[in-house]
C-alpha positions in Angstrom: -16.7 83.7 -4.2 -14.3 84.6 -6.1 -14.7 87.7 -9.0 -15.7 87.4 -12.9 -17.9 84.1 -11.7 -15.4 81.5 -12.2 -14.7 79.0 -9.8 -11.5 77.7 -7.7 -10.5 74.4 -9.0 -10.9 72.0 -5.8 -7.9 70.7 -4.2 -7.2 67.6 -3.6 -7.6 68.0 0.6 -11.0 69.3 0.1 -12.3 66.5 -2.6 -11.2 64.3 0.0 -13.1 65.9 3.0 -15.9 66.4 1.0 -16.0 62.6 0.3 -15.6 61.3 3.8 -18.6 63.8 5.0 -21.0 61.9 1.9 -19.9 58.9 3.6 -20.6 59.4 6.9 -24.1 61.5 6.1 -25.2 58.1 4.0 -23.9 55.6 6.8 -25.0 57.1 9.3 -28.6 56.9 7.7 -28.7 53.3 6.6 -26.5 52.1 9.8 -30.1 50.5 10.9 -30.2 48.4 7.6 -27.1 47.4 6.6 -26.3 44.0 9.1 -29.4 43.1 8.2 -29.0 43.0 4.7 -25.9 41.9 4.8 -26.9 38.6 6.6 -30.1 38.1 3.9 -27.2 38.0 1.4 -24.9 35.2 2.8 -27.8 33.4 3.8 -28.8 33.3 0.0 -24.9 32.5 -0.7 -25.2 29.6 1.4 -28.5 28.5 1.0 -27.0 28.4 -2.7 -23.8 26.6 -2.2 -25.3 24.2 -0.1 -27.4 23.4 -2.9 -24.4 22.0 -4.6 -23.0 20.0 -1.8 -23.2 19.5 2.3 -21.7 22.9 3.9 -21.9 21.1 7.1 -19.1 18.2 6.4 -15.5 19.2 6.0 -13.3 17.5 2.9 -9.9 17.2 2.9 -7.9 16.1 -0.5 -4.7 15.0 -0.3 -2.3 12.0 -2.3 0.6 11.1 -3.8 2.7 10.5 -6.7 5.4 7.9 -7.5 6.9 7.1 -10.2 10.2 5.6 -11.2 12.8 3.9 -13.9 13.0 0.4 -12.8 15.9 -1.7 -14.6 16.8 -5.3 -14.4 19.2 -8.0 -15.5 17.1 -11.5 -15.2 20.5 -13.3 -16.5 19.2 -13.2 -20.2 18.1 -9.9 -20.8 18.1 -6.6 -19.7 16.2 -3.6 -19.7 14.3 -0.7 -18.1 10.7 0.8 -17.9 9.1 3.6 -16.6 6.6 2.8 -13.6 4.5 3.7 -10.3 6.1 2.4 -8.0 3.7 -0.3 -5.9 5.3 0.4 -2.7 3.2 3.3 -2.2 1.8 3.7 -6.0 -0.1 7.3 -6.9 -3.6 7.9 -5.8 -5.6 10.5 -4.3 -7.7 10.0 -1.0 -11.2 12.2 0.1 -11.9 12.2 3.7 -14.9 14.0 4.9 -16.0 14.4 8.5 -18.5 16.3 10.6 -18.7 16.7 14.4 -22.2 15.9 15.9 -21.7 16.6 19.4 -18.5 17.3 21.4 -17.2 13.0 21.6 -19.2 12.2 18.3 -18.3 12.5 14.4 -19.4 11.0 10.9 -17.5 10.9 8.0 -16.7 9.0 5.2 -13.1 8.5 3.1 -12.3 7.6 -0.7 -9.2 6.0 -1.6 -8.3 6.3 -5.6 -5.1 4.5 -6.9 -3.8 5.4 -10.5 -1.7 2.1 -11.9 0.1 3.5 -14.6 2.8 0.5 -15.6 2.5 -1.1 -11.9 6.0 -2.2 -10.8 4.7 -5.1 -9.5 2.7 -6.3 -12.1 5.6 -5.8 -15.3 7.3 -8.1 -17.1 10.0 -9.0 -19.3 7.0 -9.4 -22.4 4.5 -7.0 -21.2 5.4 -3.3 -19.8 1.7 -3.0 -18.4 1.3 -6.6 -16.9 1.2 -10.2 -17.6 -2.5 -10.1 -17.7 -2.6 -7.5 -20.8 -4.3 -4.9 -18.2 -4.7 -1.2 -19.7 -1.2 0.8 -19.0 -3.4 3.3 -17.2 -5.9 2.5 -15.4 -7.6 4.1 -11.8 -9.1 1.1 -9.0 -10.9 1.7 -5.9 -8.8 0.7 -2.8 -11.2 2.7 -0.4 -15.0 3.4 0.2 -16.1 3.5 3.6 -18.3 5.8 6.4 -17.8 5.9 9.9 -18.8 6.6 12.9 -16.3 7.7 15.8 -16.1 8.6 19.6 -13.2 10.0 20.8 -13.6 7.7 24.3 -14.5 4.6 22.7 -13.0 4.4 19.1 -14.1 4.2 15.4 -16.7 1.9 13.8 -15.8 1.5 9.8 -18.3 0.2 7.3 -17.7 -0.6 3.6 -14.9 -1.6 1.6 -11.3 -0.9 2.8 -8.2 -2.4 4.6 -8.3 -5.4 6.8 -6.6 -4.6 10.2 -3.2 -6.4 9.8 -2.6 -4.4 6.7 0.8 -3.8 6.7 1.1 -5.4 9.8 5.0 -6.9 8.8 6.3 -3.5 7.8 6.3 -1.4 10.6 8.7 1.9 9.5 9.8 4.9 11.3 11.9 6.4 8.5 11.0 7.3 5.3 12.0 4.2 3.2 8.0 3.1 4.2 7.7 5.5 1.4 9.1 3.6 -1.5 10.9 0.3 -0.3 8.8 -2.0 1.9 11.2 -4.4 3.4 9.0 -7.3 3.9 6.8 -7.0 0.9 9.5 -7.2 -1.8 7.4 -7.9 -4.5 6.1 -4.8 -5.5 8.6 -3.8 -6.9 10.2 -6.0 -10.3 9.0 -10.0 -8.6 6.1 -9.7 -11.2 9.2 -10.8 -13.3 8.8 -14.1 -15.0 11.4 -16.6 -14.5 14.1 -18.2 -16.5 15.5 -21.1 -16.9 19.1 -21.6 -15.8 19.8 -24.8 -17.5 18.7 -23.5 -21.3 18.5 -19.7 -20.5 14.8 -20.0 -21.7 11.9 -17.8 -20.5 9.2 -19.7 -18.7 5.7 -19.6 -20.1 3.7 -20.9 -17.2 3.0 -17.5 -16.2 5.7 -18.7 -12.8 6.5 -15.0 -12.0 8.9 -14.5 -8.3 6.1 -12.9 -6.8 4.0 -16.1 -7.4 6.3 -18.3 -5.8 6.2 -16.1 -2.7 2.7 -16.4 -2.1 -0.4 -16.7 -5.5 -2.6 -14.6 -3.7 -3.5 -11.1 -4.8 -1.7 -9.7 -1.8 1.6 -11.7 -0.9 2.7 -12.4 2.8 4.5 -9.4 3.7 1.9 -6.9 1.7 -1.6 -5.2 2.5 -5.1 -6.9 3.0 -6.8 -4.9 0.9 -10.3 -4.6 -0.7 -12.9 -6.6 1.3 -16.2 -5.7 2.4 -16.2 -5.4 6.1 -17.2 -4.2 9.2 -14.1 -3.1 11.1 -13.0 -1.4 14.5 -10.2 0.8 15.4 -9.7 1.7 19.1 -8.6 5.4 20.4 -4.9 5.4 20.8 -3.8 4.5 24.9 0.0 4.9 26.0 0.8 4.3 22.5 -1.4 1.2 21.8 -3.9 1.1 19.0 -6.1 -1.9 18.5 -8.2 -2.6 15.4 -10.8 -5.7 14.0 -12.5 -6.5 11.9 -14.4 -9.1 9.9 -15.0 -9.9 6.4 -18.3 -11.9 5.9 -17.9 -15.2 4.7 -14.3 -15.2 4.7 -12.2 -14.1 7.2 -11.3 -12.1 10.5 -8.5 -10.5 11.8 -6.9 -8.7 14.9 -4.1 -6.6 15.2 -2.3 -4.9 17.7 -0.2 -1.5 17.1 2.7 0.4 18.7 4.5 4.3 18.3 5.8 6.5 20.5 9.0 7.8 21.8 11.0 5.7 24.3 14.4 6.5 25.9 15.2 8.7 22.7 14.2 6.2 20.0 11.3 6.3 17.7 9.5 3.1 17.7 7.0 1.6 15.9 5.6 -1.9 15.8 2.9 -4.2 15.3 1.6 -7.7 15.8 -1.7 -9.2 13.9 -3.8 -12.3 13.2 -5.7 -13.5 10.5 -8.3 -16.4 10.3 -9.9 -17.8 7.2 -13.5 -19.1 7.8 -14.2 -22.3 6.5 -15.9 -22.2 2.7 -14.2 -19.3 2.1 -12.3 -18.6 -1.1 -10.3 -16.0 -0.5 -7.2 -15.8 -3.0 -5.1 -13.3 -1.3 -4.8 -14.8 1.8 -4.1 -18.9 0.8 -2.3 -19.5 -2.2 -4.3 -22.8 -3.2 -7.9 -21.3 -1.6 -9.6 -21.6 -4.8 -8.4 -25.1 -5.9 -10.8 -27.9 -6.0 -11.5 -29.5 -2.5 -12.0 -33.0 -1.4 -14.4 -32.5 1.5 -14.9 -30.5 4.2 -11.7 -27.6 3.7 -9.9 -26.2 7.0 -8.9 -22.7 7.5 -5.7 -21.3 6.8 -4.3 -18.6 9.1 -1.5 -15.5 9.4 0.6 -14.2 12.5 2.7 -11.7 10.9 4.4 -9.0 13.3 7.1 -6.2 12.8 9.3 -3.3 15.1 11.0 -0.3 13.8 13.3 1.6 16.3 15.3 4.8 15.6 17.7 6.4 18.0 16.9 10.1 17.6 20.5 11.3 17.9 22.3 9.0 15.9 19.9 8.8 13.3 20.6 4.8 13.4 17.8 2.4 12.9 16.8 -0.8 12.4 13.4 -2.5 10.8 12.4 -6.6 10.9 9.0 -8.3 9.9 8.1 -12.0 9.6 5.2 -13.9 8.8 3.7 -17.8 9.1 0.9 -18.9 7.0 -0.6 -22.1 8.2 -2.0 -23.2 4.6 -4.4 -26.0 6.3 -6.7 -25.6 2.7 -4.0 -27.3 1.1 -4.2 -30.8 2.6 -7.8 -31.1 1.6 -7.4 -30.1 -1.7 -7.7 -33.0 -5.0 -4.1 -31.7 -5.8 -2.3 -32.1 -2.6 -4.2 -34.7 -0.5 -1.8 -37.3 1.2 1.3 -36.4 -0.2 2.5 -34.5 3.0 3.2 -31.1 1.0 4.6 -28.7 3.5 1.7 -26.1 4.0 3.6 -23.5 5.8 4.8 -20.2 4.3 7.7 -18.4 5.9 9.6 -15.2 5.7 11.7 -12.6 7.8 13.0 -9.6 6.8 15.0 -6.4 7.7 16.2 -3.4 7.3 19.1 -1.2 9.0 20.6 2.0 8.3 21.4 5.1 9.2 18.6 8.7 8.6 20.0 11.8 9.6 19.8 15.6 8.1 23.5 15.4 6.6 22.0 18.0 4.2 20.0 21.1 4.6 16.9 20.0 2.5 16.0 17.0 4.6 16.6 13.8 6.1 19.5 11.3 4.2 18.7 7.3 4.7 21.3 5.3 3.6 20.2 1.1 4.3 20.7 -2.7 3.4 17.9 -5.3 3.4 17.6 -8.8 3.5 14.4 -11.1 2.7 14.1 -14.6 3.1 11.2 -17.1 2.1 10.5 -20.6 2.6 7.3 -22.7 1.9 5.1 -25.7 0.4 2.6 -25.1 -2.1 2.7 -21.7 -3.0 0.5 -21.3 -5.8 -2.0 -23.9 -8.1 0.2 -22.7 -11.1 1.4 -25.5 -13.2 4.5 -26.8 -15.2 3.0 -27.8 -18.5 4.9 -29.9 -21.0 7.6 -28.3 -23.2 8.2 -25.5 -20.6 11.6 -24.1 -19.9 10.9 -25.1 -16.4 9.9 -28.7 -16.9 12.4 -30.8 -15.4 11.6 -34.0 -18.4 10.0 -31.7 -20.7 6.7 -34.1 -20.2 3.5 -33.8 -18.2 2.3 -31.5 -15.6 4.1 -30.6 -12.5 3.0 -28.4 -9.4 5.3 -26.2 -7.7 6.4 -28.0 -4.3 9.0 -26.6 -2.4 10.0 -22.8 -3.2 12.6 -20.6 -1.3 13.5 -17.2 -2.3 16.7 -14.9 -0.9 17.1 -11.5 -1.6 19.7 -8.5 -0.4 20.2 -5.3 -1.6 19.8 -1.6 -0.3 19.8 2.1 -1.0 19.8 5.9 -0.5 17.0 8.4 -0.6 17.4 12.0 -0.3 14.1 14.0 1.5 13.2 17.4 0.2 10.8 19.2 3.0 10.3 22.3 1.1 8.4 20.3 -1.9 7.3 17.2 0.5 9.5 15.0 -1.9 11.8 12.0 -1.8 14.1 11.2 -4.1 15.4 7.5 -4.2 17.7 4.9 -5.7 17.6 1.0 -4.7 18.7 -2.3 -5.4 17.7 -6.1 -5.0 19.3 -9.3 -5.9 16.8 -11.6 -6.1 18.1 -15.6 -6.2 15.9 -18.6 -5.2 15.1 -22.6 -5.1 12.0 -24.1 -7.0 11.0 -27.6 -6.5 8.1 -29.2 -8.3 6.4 -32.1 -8.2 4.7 -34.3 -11.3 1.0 -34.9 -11.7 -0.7 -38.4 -12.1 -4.0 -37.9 -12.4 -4.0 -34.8 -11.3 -2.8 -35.2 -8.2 1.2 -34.4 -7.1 2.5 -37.8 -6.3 5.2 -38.3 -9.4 8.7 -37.4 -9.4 10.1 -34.7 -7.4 12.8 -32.8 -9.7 14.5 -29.5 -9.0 14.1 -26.7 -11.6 16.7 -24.2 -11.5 16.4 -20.7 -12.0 18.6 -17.8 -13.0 18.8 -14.8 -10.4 17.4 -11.5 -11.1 19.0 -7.5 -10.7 17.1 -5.0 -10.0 17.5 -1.1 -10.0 14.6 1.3 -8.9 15.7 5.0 -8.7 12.5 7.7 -8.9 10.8 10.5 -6.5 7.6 10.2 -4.6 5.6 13.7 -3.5 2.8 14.4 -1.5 0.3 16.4 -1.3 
């Protein structure tokens, strides 16, 4: 020790040696204790989280937004609103799944859509909808559990998609993302139509998506939003089968196709519905819920599709088509006898080139062409004094309807923010035919009602996450 009593100051070496020999001394003496306490306290921490939810079931959270400008020229005016895009509108989806044994799991999945001005739904009078729906407004597309083995496939219970949902729209490239080539209307058909004789808007509530089909869901678009018990088989050489049935109302069956062949991507799919007879289902008949004669027949859908993509070029080409065999209709009060066409026909394509031209992702540059024929295709009427009425008298029923449209467009991917920006086009033209009512049933006159052709522009950005 040093003289006079005072002390050294410590350096900084030896308040760091002295340190590390406290540390060990105390470890050393409560090595015994400390795993054991240490698992007493995450066992509280889970015992405690668990209390607030099921530890033992994973949850994934994941979605999408899309949202665009969508402009149009309907021959008498034109303007533009903001919109989700219906193609694949914004939601967010919960999937939750936990493995019981090494082939078994549970789980359950949510799907939540936000409709926030619906491009299918707007029109020239309302920017949230004919039917004066809430601008904003959140729907349940998904709720089901399941059960799944990884030999023999997945049971589904609850309310979801039927298995030909977007059976006729089989895509490889990312235009599945924002232009569905067979189900055109989501995207400005909610549109009401006009008159080309006086230039007059129609006030029958005759939209171009209700002369393609009244249903909820059109031809070419998803069945969606049925109870049902459905299965969906493990995938074999490519092949993925899936059924299911809806009580009361229908079945279906569909067959599915992707993998790589001879350096193309290809995807495809081929599916068949069958309404049950009694059933009422709107989305799948157009005249389903129109007053019957007797005992109604069942209507049916084959609908099919194929994408292919050479993987060097970039080049690809996508076609869907559908038949609806509308046997309701000929035992309806309405159409009974008078030899209505009840068959409901499109086909449509797409064909393009998608290649990396730029650094931050895939380019797709396309054309599309839709076309639609068939009898029948909603129980909408003509009433008197209508801008479609071809006397300006009476009721009329649409007959015959036939709808063309071509376009295309240019999308630009972004990997490093999962995004796609886009920019599309559609000319929209078509043939309506009605038919007056005696008595309430279409055997008057037969008159054409001409209609002006519609212009539309959709440019917007969908992300993921």
């Amino acid at each position: 020790m040093p003289t006079g009593g005072r002390s050294r100051p410590v350096t900084l070496h030896a308040l760091a040696a002295l340190i590390l020999a406290g540390t060990s001394t105390v470890a050393a003496a409560v090595e015994p204790h400390c795993c054991a306490d240490l698992e007493r306290r995450v066992a509280e921490l889970e015992a405690m989280v668990a209390s607030k939810g099921n530890h033992r079931v994973t949850l994934e959270i994941s979605g999408v937004v899309n949202n665009a400008v969508m402009a149009w020229d309907d021959g008498g005016e034109q303007n533009a609103y903001v919109v989700t895009n219906d193609n694949q509108r914004s939601r967010f989806s919960f999937v939750g799944k936990a493995a019981i044994d090494a082939l078994w799991e549970a789980g359950y999945a949510i799907d939540v859509g936000i409709r926030t001005a619906n491009s299918k739904l707007v029109n020239q009078v309302a920017d949230g909808g004919f039917d004066g729906r809430l601008p904003t407004r959140f729907d349940l597309r998904s709720s089901v559990w399941f059960l799944r083995n990884k030999r023999y496939g997945t049971v589904f219970t609850g309310t979801t998609f039927a298995a030909t949902d977007r059976i006729a729209n089989s895509n490889v490239t990312q235009t599945g993302a924002f232009d569905h080539y067979a189900a055109p209307e989501n995207a400005g058909l909610g549109m009401f139509l006009r008159s080309a004789s006086d230039g007059r808007l129609t006030g029958s509530l005759l939209n171009w998506r209700r002369i393609i089909g009244a249903g909820g869901d059109q031809p070419g678009e998803s069945q969606r939003g049925f109870s049902l018990l459905k299965y969906v088989s493990p995938t074999w050489n490519g092949f993925t089968l899936a059924a299911d049935w809806v009580v009361t109302d229908f079945w279906d069956v569909a067959l599915r196709y992707r993998k790589e062949v001879a350096g193309f991507d290809i995807g495809a799919g081929i599916g068949y519905l069958q309404l049950t007879p009694g059933s009422r289902t709107r989305s799948v008949c157009p005249v389903a819920f129109l007053m019957f004669t007797g005992e109604e027949t069942a209507c049916s859908q084959l609908r099919g599709s194929v994408s292919a993509k050479h993987l060097d070029s970039g080049l690809f080409v996508n076609f869907g088509a559908n038949v609806t065999g509308d046997g309701l209709v000929q035992e309806t009060t309405r159409y009974r006898d008078t030899g209505v066409d009840d068959r409901q026909i499109f086909f449509s394509g797409q064909a393009g080139v998608e290649r990396p031209f730029l650094p931050l992702g895939q380019t797709t540059i396309y054309g599309d062409y839709y076309t639609y024929d068939g009898g029948a295709s909603t129980p909408l009427l003509v009433g008197p004094g209508d801008a479609l009425n071809p006397t300006g008298l009476g009721q009329w029923a649409v007959w015959q309807s036939e709808v063309e449209i071509w376009g295309g467009g240019i999308a630009q991917g972004i990997d490093s923010a999962a995004m796609i920006l886009y920019l599309t086009y559609r000319h929209v033209s078509g043939d309506l035919t009605l038919r007056q009512l005696n008595g309430g049933v279409a055997t008057g006159a037969i008159a054409g009602a001409p209609i002006d052709d519609l212009q539309l522009l959709l440019s917007g950005a969908v992300i993921h996450f």
